[in-house]
Structure formats: structure tokens, C-alpha cells
DRENTI-419654 format. One record per residue (C-alpha): residue number from 1; residue in one letter; x negated, y, z. Coordinates in steps of 0.2 Angstrom, whole numbers, plus 5000, padded with zeros to 4 digits. Each point is the difference from the previous one (the first is absolute). Example, Ala and Ser with C-alpha at 12.3 -4.5 7.8 and 13.67 -1.06 7.14 Angstrom:
<rs>
> 1, A, 4938, 4978, 5039
> 2, S, 4994, 5017, 4997
</rs>
This chain:
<rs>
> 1, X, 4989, 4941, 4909
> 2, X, 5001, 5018, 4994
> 3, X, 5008, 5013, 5010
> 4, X, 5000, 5019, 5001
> 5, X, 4988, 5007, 5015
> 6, X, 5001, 5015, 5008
> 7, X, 4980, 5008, 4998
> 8, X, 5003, 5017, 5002
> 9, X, 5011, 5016, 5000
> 10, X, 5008, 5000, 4984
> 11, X, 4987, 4984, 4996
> 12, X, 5011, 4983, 4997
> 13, X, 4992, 4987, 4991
> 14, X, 5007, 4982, 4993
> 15, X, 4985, 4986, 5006
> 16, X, 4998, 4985, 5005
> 17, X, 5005, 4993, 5018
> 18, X, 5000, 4986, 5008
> 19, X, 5018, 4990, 4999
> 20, X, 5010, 4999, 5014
> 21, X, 5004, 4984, 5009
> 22, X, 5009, 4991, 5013
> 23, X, 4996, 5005, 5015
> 24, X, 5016, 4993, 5011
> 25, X, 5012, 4987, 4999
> 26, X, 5014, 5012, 4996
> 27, X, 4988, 5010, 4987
> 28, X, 5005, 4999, 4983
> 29, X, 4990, 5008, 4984
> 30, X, 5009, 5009, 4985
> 31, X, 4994, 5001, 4983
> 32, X, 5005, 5022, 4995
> 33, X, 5011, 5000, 4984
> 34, X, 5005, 5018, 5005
> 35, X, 4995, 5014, 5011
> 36, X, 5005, 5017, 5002
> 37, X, 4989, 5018, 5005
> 38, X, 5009, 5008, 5012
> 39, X, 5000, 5018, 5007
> 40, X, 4989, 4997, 5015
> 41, X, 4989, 4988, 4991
> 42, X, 4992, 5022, 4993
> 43, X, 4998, 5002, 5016
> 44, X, 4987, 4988, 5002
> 45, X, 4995, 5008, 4984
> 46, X, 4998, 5017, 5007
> 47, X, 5001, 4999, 5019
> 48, X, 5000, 4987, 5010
> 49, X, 4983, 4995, 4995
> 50, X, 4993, 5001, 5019
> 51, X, 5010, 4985, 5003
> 52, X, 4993, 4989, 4986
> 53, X, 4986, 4990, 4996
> 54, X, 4990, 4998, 4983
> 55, X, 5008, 4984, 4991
> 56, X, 5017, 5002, 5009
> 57, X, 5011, 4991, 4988
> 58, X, 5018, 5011, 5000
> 59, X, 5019, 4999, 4996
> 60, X, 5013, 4995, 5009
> 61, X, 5014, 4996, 4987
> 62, X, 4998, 4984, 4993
> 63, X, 5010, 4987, 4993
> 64, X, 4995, 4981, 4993
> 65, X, 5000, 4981, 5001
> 66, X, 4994, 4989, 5015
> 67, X, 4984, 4992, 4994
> 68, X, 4997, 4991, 5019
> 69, X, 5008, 4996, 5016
> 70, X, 4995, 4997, 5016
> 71, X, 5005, 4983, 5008
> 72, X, 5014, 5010, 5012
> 73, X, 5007, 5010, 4985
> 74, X, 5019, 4993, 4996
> 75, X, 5009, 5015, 4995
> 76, X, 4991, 5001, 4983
> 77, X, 4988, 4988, 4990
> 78, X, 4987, 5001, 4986
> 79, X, 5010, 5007, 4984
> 80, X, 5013, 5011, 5007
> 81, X, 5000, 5018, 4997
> 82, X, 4999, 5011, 5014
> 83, X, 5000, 5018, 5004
> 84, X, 4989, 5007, 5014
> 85, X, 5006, 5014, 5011
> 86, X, 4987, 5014, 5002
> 87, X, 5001, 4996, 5022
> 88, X, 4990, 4985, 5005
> 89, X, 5013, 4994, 5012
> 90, X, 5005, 4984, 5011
> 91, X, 5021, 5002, 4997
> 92, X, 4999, 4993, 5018
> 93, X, 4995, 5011, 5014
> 94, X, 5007, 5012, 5010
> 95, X, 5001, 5012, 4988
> 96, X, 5002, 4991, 4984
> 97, X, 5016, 4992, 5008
> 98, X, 5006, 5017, 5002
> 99, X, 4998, 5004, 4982
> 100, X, 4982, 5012, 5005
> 101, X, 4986, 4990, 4987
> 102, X, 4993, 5014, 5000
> 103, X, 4996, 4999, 5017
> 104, X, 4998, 4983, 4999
> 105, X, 4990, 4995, 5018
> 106, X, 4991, 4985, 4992
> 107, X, 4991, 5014, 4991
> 108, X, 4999, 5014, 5005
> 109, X, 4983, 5010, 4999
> 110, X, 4998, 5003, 5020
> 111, X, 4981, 5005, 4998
> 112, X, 5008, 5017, 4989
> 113, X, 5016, 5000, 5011
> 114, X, 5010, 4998, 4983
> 115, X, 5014, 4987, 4995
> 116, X, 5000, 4985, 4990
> 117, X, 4986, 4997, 4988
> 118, X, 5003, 5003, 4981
> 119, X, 4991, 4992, 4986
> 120, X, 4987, 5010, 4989
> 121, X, 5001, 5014, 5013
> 122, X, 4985, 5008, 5010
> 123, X, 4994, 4995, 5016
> 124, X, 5014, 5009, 5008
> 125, X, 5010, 4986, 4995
> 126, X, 4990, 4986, 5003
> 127, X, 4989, 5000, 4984
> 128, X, 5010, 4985, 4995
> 129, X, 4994, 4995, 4980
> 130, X, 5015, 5008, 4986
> 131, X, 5009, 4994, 4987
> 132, X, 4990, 5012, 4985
> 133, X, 4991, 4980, 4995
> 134, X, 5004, 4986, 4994
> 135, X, 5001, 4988, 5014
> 136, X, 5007, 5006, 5019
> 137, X, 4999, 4990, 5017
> 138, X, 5018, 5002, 5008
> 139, X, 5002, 4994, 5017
> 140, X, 5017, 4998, 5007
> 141, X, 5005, 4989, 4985
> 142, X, 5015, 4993, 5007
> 143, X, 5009, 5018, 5004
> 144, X, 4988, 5013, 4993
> 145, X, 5001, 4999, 4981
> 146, X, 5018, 5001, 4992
> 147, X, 5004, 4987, 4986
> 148, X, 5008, 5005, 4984
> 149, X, 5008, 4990, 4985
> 150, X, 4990, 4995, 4985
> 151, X, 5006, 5010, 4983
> 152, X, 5001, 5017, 5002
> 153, X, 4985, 5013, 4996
> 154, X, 4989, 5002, 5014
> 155, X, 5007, 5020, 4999
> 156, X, 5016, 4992, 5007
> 157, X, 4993, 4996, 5017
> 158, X, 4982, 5007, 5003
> 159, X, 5007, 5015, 5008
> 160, X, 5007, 4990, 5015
> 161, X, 4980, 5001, 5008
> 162, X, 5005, 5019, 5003
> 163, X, 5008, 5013, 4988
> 164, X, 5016, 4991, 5001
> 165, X, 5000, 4997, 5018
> 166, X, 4992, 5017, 5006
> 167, X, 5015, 5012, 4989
> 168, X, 5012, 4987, 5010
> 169, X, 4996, 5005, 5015
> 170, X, 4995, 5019, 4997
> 171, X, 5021, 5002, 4994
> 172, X, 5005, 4986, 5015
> 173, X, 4990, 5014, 5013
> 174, X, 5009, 5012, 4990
> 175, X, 5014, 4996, 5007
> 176, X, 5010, 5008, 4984
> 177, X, 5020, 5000, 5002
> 178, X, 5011, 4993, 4991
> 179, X, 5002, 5012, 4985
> 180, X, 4987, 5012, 5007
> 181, X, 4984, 5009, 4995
> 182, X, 4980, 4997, 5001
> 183, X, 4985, 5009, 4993
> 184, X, 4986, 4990, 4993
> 185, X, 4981, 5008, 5003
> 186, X, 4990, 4992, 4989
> 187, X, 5007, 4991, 4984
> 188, X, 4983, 4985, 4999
> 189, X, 5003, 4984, 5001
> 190, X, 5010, 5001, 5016
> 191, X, 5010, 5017, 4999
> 192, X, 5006, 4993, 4982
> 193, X, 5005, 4984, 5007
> 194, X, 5007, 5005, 5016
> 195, X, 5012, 5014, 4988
> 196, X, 5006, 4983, 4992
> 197, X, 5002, 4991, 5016
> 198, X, 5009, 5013, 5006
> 199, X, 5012, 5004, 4985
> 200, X, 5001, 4981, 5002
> 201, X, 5006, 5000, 5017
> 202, X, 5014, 5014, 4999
> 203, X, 4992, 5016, 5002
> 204, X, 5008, 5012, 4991
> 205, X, 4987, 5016, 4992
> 206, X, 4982, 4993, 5002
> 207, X, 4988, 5015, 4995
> 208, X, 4980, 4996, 4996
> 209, X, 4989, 5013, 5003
> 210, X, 4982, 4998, 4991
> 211, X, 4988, 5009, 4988
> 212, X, 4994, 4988, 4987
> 213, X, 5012, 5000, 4986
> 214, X, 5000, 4981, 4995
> 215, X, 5007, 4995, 5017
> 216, X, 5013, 5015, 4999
> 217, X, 5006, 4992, 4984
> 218, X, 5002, 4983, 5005
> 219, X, 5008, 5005, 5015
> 220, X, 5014, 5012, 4991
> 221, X, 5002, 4985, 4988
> 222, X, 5008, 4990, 5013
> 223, X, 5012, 5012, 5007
> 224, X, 4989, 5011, 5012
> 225, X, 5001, 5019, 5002
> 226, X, 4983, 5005, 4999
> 227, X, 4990, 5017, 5005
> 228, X, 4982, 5005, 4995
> 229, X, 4990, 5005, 5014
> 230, X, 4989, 5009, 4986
> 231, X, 5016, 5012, 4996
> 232, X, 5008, 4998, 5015
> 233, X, 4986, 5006, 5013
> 234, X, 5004, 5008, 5016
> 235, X, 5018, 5001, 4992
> 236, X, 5004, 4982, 5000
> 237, X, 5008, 4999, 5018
> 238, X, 5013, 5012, 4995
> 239, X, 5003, 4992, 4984
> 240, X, 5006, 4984, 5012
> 241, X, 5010, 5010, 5010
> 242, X, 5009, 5008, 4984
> 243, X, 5006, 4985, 4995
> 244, X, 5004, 4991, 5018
> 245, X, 5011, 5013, 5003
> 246, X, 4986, 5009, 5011
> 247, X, 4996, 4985, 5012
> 248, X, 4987, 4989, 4991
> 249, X, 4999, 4983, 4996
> 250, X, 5006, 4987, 5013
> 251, X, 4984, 4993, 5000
> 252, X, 4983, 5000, 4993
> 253, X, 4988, 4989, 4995
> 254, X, 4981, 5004, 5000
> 255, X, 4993, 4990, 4988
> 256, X, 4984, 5010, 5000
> 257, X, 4990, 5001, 5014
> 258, X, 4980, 5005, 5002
> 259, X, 5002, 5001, 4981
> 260, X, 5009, 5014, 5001
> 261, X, 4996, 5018, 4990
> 262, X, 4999, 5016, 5006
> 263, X, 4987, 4998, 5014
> 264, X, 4984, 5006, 4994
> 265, X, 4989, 5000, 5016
> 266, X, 5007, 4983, 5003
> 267, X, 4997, 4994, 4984
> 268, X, 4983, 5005, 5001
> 269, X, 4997, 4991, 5020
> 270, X, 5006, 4985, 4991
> 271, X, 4987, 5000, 4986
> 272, X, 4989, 5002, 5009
> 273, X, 5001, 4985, 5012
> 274, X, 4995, 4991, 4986
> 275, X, 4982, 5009, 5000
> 276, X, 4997, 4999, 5018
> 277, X, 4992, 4986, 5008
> 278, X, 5014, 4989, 5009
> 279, X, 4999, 5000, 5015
> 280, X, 5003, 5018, 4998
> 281, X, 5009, 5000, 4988
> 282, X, 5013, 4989, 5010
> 283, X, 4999, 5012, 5015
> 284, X, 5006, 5016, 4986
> 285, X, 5015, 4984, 4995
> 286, X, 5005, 4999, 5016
> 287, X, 4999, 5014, 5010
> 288, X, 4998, 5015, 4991
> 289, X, 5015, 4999, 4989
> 290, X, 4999, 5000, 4983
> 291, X, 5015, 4995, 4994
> 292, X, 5011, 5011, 4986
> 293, X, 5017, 5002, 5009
> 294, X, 5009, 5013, 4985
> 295, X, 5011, 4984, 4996
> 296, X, 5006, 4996, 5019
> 297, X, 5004, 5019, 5003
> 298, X, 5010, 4998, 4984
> 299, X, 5008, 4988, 5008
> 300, X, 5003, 5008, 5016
> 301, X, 5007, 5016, 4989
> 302, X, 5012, 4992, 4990
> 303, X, 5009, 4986, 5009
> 304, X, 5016, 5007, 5005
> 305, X, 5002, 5002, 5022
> 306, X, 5003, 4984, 5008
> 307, X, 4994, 4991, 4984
> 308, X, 4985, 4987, 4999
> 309, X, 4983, 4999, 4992
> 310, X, 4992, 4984, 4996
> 311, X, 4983, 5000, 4997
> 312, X, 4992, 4987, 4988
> 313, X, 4987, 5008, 4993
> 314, X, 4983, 4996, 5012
> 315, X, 4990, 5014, 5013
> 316, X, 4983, 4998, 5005
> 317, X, 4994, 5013, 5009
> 318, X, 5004, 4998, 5019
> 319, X, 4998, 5018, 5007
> 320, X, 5013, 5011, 4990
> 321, X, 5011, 5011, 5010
> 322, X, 5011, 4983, 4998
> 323, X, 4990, 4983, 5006
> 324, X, 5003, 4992, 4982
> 325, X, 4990, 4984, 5001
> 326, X, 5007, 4995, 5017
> 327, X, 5020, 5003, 4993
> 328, X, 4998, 4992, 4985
> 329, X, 4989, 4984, 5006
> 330, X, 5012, 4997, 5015
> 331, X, 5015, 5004, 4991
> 332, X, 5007, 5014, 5012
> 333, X, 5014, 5010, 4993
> 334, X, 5003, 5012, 4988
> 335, X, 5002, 4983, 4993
> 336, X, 4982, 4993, 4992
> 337, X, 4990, 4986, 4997
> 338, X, 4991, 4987, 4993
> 339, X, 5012, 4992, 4990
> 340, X, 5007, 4984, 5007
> 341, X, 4998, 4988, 4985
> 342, X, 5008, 4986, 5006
> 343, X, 5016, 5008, 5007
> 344, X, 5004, 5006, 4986
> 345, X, 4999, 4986, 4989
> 346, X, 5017, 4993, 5002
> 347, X, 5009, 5014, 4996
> 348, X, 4988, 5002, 4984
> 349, X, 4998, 4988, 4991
> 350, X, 5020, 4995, 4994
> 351, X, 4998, 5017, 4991
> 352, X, 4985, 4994, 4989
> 353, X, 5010, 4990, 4987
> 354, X, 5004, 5002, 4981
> 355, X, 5011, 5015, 5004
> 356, X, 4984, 5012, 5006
> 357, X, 5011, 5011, 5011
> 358, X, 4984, 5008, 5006
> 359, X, 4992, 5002, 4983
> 360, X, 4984, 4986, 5006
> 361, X, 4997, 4992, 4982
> 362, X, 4993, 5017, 4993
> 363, X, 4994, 5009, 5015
> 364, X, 4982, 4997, 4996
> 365, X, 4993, 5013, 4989
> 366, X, 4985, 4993, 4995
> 367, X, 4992, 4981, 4999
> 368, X, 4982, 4998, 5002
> 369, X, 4990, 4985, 5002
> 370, X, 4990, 5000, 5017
> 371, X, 4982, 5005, 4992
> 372, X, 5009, 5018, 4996
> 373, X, 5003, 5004, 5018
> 374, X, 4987, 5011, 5003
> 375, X, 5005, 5010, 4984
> 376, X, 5018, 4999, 5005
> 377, X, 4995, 5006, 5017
> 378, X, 4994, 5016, 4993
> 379, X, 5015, 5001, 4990
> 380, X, 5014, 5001, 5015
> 381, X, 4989, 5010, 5009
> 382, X, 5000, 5013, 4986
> 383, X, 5020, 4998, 4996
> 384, X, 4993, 4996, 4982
> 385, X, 5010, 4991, 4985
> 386, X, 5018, 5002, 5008
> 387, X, 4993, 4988, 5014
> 388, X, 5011, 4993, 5018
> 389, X, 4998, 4984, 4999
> 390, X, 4988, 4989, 4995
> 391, X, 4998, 4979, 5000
> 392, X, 4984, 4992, 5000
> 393, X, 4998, 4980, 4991
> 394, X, 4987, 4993, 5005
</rs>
């Protein structure tokens, strides 16, 4: 089958791999109609390299068609659509009974002390094969992928693997109140989705912050009051508080994390991991702290007192002045996390009907088939052509 391999920072190429197969009973494999490019899939472009092997095959946001079934498999069978969440969870241990998939304990990366494994993401997470293909081996066939109905355009449903899912719970952490106030940080694929959630769910004035025009504009198309960090600067605090009658939002969103601006020294430790050998390299990830933490200040600066920040966007360093990795992969409050796929579902999935409340059937902005990845790689990473969200066809 053909697939897109990681070979190398800002290296990705489409080859061919070997297909994927049955390896349990409750194993199914999936034929890719759809998957998406997140975020965090630039920072295995840019980053996260140490952690990565030549020929890694990424993504973690797929959607398609059972092709085969293991013999225990009864929740779905060969023909149905399915989409498949971005945690590789059981839906039955401890944890998953408690709504945690992403700390799944059927799963969970013990060897890197880090929580459930995710597909097409690094040896942190298990180095599990992604979705950026056109076949995928999913275990946990009868609780793990999430059927949807036939008709509709893949768009309706693809984001159920993680945009969808991981904006839910970034404004459920938020704990918003009813009628109240949040700030967005970040308006990519999850900051724009989690203003609409949020909108969606009762709040009130939802502000966006971000510095790429595009994502301003789409964002102030659908009701959001928007600020520039680009003319904003060191004033943009205060411009909160001007119009929160001096307190600040009720909550914040970061929907940013280690890609954050405004950190040169930082910005330059993390480029550099990708020239060191890895071993090294690793040791400069993980204990010399090289993450960008402007947009979590932010945060910290313009929630209101007694307010709440939920973090979404993802940290990788592990020795800032705040222990970042450790937080976010065990979920600690502020409130952060893996997203828990899964959970979430239920509450998700009524909205994504003919009506569009969340604004799903044109959210991506660009289509491409899967042998442009590498080209559309390069152009998320440099915010060219107005693009946040792009969906790959193999």
C-alpha cells in the first residue's frame, strides 16, 4: 500500500509499505477514504524527530470502510464505515471505564512512563502504524473504532478521530458558565473549533487570539471577537480586560502550545533537536526544556481570578519552570490532556446532522489526494494559501 513515512526533519515522503493485517482476533483493517493533518502531526515535522524512526508511517485522523474482520469482531463487519479515534484504547479497563482513553491501561507506553498509545505518533506513544495510508490495522474492533451512517460526505464525520472530540473537551475543562466568557489562544484547527463548540454550548463572548489573518477571518465569520497578536503585542491583556469589565475572560483555552511565538531562544533549542544525534537530542527534549511557554503565560495573564485554563494545545519539554510533559500526559489539573476520544463521542455525534451547528461540512480548507502530503506538509507548516485544515484521500 502507499503511505506517507516520516524520513526526516521536514523530510515526509508517500512510499510503498507493507499492508497491514490481522494480527488478533478482535483486529479489524480499514481501507482510508479520509484523513486529516493535524497540528501536532508539524511537530514530528519539526521537532520530535528523536523519537522517530525513518519509514514511520504518520497520522492519526482517519476515517474509512472495514475491509476485514477478525473472527471475535461483532460490533462492526466488512462494509461499514467507521471512524477511528486518534487514542488506541480498549473502552474496557480501568480507565476507559472511567471515561480516561487516553490513559487507557491496555496501552499505555510504560517503557516512556507515558499514557495510552496513539496511532501514527513517535515512539513516545508506542510507534503504533498512522492513518496518512491507505489501509490501517485497528485493534479493539468491537469498542475502539466508531460507526457512522452511509450518505453524508466524509467531512461530516472524519473529524470524530480528534478535532471534534479534542475542542469538546478543551471548553468541557473550561468549565465556561452559563452565559460566560473564554479566550481562545490559538485559532488552528482546534482553537477555531473549540470557539464554535463553545459558542455552541452557551458561552456568551468567545475571543480568538491568533496572528495569521485567514484563521482571524474565518473565526470573526462565525461570531467570534477576535484580536491580532501582531497589532495587539504586549497590549493585548489589557485589551481583554477593557472589555471584561477589568477581570478577564472566565476562562482560557490554550490551543497553542510548543508552537507558540515569541520565544526566540526556545525556538532555536527546538530546531535544533532535529540536528542532534538522538539520543542527545532526546536528553535536550526532556530535560533541558525547550518548550515556548508565551501562549500559557498568556493564559495565566488573562484569565480572570478564580477562573480556569484548559490546555489542549500539546508540550513537550519536561524541565520548564512548569513540569509540562508530566501534566499534560497524566492529565493533572489546570485542566489538560490527551483528549478522550471515546467519551466524548456520545455527546458529538447527534450534532453532526444536516443542520451543521458546528459548521463540519466546510471546515476543511483544502482537499488533496494522499501523494500531495509531503507538499501539503510544507504548506501548514508555513501558514501558506489560507491553510487550517487539510484532508488527505488516499
Amino acid at each position: 500500500m502507499r503511505a506517507l513515512t516520516w524520513q526526516g526533519r521536514r523530510d515526509v515522503r508517500v512510499e510503498d509499505v507493507p499492508d497491514p493485517h490481522i494480527e488478533g482476533p478482535t483486529d479489524i483493517v480499514v481501507r482510508i477514504t479520509s484523513t486529516g493533518i493535524c497540528g501536532s502531526d508539524l511537530h514530528l515535522y519539526e521537532v520530535l524527530g528523536p523519537y522517530l524512526e525513518q519509514g514511520d508511517v504518520l497520522g492519526h485522523e482517519p476515517m474509512g470502510v472495514v475491509e476485514e474482520a477478525g473472527r471475535d469482531v461483532t460490533a462492526v463487519r466488512v462494509g461499514d464505515r467507521v471512524v477511528v479515534p486518534f487514542n488506541v484504547s480498549c473502552g474496557t479497563c480501568f480507565m476507559c471505564e472511567r471515561g480516561l482513553h487516553s490513559q487507557c491501561e491496555t496501552t499505555q507506553v510504560r517503557e516512556q512512563g507515558t499514557g495510552a498509545a496513539l496511532f501514527g505518533y513517535t515512539k513516545l506513544y508506542g510507534q503504533v502504524p498512522g492513518g496518512q495510508a491507505e489501509l490501517l490495522r485497528v485493534p479493539f474492533g468491537n469498542t475502539l473504532p466508531i460507526p457512522v451512517p452511509d450518505g453524508p460526505p466524509d467531512d461530516r464525520y472524519v473529524y470524530l478521530s480528534d478535532v471534534l472530540p479534542t475542542a469538546w473537551q478543551a471548553v468541557r475543562y473550561a468549565s465556561i458558565p452559563p452565559g460566560g466568557s473564554v479566550t481562545v489562544l490559538g485559532l488552528g484547527p482546534i482553537g477555531d473549533m473549540a470557539t464554535r463548540v463553545a459558542r455552541h454550548l452557551g458561552a456568551e463572548l468567545v475571543i480568538g487570539i491568533d496572528l495569521v489573518p485567514e484563521r482571524l477571518a474565518r473565526a470573526a465569520a462565525r461570531g467570534v471577537q477576535i484580536f491580532d497578536v501582531n497589532r495587539c503585542g504586549k497590549e493585548l491583556p489589557d485589551a481583554i480586560r477593557e472589555i471584561t469589565h477589568g477581570r478577564g475572560t472566565d476562562a482560557v483555552i490554550d490551543a497553542v502550545g510548543m508552537e507558540a511565538h515569541g520565544a526566540p531562544f526556545a525556538k532555536t533549542a527546538q530546531w535544533a533537536t532535529g540536528l542532534l544525534p538522538d539520543m542527545v537530542a532526546r536528553r535536550l527534549m526532556e530535560h533541558a526544556g525547550v518548550d515556548r511557554l508565551s501562549a500559557l503565560y498568556t493564559a495565566i495573564d488573562v484569565v480572570r481570578r478564580g477562573g480556569t485554563i484548559s490546555v489542549s494545545g500539546v508540550y513537550g519539554g519536561a524541565a520548564d519552570p512548569l513540569p509540562l510533559l508530566t501534566l499534560f500526559d497524566k492529565q493533572i489539573q489546570v485542566r489538560m490532556g490527551q483528549a478522550n476520544v471515546r467519551h466524548w463521542v456520545p455527546e458529538i455525534l447527534p450534532l453532526l446532522d444536516d443542520e451543521d451547528v458546528l459548521g463540519v461540512d466546510g471546515f476543511a480548507t483544502h482537499h488533496l489526494p494522499l501523494s500531495d502530503a509531503p507538499k501539503a506538509y510544507a504548506m501548514f507548516q508555513d501558514k501558506e494559501d489560507g491553510m487550517v485544515k487539510t484532508l488527505l484521500h488516499p
